[in-house]
C-alpha positions in Angstrom: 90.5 89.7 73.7 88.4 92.8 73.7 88.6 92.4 69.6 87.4 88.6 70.1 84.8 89.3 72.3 82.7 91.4 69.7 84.1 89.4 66.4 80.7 87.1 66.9 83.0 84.3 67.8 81.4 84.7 71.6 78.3 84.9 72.0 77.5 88.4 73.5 74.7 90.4 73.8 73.9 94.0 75.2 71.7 94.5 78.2 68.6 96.5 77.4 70.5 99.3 77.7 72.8 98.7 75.2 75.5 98.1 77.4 78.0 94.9 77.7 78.8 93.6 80.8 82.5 92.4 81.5 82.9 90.1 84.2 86.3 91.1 85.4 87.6 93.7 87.9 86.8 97.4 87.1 89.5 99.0 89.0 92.1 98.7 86.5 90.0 98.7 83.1 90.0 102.5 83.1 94.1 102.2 83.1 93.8 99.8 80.2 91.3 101.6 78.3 93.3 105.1 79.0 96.3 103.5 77.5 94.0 101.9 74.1 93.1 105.5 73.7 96.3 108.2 74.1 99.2 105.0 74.1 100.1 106.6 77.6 100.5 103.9 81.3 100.4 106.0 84.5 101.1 103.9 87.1 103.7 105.7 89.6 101.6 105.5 92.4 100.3 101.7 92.2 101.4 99.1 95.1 103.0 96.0 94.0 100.3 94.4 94.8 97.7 96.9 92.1 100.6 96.4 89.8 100.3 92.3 89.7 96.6 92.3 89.4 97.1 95.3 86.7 99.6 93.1 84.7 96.6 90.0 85.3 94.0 92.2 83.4 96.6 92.8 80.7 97.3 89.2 80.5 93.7 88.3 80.4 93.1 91.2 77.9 96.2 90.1 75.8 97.0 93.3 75.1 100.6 92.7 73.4 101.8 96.2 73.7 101.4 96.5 77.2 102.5 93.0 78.1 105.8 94.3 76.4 106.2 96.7 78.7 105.8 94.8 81.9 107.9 92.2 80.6 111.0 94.1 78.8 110.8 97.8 79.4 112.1 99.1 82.2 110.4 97.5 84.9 109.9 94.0 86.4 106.6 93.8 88.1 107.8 90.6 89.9 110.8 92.6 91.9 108.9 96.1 92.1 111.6 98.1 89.9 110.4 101.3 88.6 112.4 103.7 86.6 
């Protein structure tokens, strides 16, 4: 999604600044942008609760890699099982 956004297939601009705006939930884009950059998911402290909206903003990111992991690795976000 982030790829599509600035493919020109959306029309996007930058604020004077230069900057983009995102119109989703900042809490968990630093987790999602941390992972883009080093391939590394910290998330041993979230709640069930941060770890559904987490796995939203992956979803709505479609980030494929990391919708692996909730999915088959390890962990089930719907039951809250960590290893």
């Amino acid at each position: 999604m982030l790829s599509a956004m600035f493919s020109g297939n959306f029309s996007t601009k930058p604020d004077e600044d230069g900057s983009y705006f995102i119109d989703r939930d900042p809490k968990y884009f630093p987790i999602i942008l941390n992972y883009l950059r080093n391939n590394t998911l910290d998330i041993k402290e979230m709640s069930h609760k941060e770890l559904r909206a987490l796995k939203e903003e992956i979803e709505y990111y479609q980030i494929g890699s990391l919708i692996a992991l909730f999915n088959n690795e390890g962990f089930c976000v719907s039951v809250s099982v960590f290893l």
